[in-house]
Each structure stands twice: as structure tokens, then as C-alpha cells.
N, C-alpha and C positions, 0 to 999 in steps of 0.2 A: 771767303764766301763770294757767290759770284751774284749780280746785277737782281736776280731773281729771291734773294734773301733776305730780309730786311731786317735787323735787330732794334727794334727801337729803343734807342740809347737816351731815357729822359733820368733825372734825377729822382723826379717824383714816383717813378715805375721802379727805380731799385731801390729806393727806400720799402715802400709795400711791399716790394716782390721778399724782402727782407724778414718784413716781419710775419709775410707769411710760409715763409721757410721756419720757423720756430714750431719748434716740437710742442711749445704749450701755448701758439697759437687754439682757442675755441676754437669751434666749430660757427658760432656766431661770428666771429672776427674774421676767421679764414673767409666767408663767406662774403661778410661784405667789404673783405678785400679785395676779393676777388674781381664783384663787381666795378669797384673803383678801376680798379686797373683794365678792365672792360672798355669802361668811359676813354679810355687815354689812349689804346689799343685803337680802336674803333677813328678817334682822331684821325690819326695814321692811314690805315687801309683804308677810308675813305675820302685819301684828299686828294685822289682823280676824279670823283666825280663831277658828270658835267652840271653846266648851270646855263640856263640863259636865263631871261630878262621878263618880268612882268608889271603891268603899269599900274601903282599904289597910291593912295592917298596917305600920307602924312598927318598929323595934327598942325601941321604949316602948312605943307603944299603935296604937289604930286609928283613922282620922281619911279624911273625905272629902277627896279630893285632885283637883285638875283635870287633864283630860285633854282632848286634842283631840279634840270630836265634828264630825259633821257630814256634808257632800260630803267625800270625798276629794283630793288633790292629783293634778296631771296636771303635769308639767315641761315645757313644747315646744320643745328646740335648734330654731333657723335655723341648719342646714346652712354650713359648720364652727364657724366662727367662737363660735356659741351652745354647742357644748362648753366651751368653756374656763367660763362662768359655770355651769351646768350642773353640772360637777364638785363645787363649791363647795355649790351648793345642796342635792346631793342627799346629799352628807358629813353636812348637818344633817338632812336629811327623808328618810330613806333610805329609808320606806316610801311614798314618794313614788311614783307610775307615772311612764313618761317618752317622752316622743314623740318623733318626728325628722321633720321636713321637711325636705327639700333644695331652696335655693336657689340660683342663680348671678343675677348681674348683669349683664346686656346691655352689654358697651364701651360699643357707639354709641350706642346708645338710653336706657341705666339703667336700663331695665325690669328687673325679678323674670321669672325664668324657672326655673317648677319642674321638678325630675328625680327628686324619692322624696318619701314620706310613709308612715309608717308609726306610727300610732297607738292606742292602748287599746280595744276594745272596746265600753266604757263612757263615751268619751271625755263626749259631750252630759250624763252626771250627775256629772261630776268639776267642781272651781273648777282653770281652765286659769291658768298662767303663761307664756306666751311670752316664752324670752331671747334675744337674739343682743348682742352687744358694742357695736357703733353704730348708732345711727339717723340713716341720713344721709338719703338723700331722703325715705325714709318708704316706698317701693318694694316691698322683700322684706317687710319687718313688717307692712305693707297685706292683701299676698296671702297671708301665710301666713294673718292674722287672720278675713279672708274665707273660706279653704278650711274652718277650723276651724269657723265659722258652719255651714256648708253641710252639717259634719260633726253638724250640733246643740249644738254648745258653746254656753252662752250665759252664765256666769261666767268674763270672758277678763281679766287683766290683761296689760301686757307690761312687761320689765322688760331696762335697757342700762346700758351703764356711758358713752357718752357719746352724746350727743342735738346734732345741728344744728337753729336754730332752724325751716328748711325742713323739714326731718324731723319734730319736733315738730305743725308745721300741719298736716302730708300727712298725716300719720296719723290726728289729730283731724278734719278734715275727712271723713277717709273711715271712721273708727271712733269717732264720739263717745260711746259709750258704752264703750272701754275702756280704764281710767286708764293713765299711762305712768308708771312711776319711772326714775331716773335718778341719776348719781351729778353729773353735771355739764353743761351746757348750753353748749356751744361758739359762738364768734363765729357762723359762717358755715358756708356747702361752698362749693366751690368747682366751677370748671367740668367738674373731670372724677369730680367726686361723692364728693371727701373730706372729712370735718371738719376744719378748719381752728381752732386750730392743731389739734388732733386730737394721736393717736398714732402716725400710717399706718395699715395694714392689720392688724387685730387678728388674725386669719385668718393672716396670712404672719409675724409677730413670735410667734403663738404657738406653731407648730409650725415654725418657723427655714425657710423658704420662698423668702424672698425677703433 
């Protein structure tokens, strides 16, 4: 993988990411495992941001302290499924903004086919994070990252909790300027556009669906 991919390799992230590969993971468990791994993700994709310095009182004395300067954050769910990491992220960054695009998946084709978008104002001077759970063809995360362009964003990262190496490509090929993290990198997809081994459908395990 090259400079723009980032697997975040913690122990704590494949332990979780383990138990929630389990077939008789809940629907409760899956979910707020999800979250957990949210929190640790988020670590990660977040440790360029900048900081400078503001002048505090202490319970002793007064000292310059860092604080986050800069652009502001923007959060962007992919429609549903990007809820469940979402959650997780904005428990830490609560003064985060937050977007929504709506996504569906074509059966026969795989194509991304959007039905909402609803975004900040400001969206073009915020540092954008686009989440949704897996990157499998590369499809939905393509188009939502393209819409967002269009919208003037031009700091986009995106961020999944699992990546197919086809997914991985599709994306870089059609966005190589915006890095992907990841908790883990799956064999394959398969023919009808799942990661393999994958978890299923993060989407139908999170909110008991299917």
C-alpha cells in the first residue's frame, strides 16, 4: 500500500474488530463495538491536527496550554451504515459539524445511487472526514467524495473500519489525493460485493435488520 493508506495496526482494534466478525455477535455488542473502535480510529485520522496555544489558569498557576486551532471538522455519514462510526467519533469531537449523504447500492449493477445530502454551509472551509463501515467496491465512497468536491471541499480524508483490496484501488484511482484509514484490509469481494471474509452487512448487524 502506498503513503496515502493507513491500516491502523493497534492490538486493541483487532481484538474488537474480532469479536465483531462473530456470527453471534448481538446486534447490542456489534454496535457498541463498533463505537469503541470509532474512539481509536478517530485517534488516528486526527493526529494532524493543528494546535496552538492559549493562556489558562491552573489550580497552581497560569501556563500556556494547547488547544485545537485551525479549519474546523466536518463528520460525513454514508447513509446508514456511516452512523454507527459516526457515533463514536462525535462522543470525542462533539463540536464537530456533521453531514449526511444518502447512499444505496445498485443489486445488479453496484453502482452508488444517491437519495439525500445534507451538508454545512461552510462545508468547502472545514477538513472533511468521510465514514461509512466498509469499502468494498469503492462505489458509494467514490461518489459521495466526488459530490463533496463539487460542493468545494478540498481537505477530504475517508475513514472504514474494513477495506477490500478492490475498494482500496477504486477509490485511489478515482480520488488520489484523499488518504483512506482503515482498521483492516480484507482478502477479497466477492461477486455479489461483499468483503470477504468481511462481517456481512454492517448496515443490517447494526441496526438488527437482517
Amino acid at each position: 500500500m502506498d503513503e496515502y493508506v493507513t491500516v491502523v495496526d493497534h492490538p486493541l482494534i483487532k481484538h474488537k474488530l474480532t469479536l465483531m466478525r462473530r456470527a453471534t455477535a448481538s446486534t447490542q455488542k456489534f454496535r457498541s463495538l463498533l463505537r469503541e473502535i470509532a474512539h481509536l480510529l478517530t485517534y488516528e485520522i486526527t493526529r494532524d491536527l493543528e494546535l496552538t496555544t492559549e493562556r489558562i489558569e491552573t489550580p497552581l498557576e497560569e501556563m500556556d496550554a494547547p488547544v485545537l486551532a485551525g479549519k474546523k471538522l466536518c463528520f460525513v455519514s454514508i447513509l446508514r451504515a456511516g452512523n454507527g462510526l459516526l457515533e463514536g467519533m462525535v462522543e470525542l469531537l462533539p463540536s464537530a459539524r456533521v453531514g449526511h449523504i444518502g447512499m444505496f447500492r445498485d443489486p445488479e449493477t453496484l453502482e452508488a445511487v444517491e437519495y439525500y445530502c445534507k451538508m454545512p454551509d461552510d462545508i468547502a472551509g472545514r477538513r472533511v472526514i468521510v465514514v461509512d463501515p466498509m469499502l468494498a467496491t469503492g462505489n458509494s465512497a467514490g461518489a459521495a467524495i466526488s459530490h463533496l468536491k463539487k460542493l468545494g471541499a478540498t481537505n477530504i480524508k475517508f475513514l472504514c473500519l474494513l477495506a477490500a483490496p478492490e475498494g482500496v484501488a477504486a477509490l485511489r484511482a478515482e480520488h488520489p489525493d484523499v488518504p483512506i484509514y482503515t482498521a483492516a484490509i480484507d482478502e477479497r469481494l466477492d461477486d455479489h460485493g461483499y468483503i470477504r471474509p468481511g462481517l456481512g452487512d454492517a448496515g443490517d448487524r447494526m441496526y438488527g435488520t437482517k
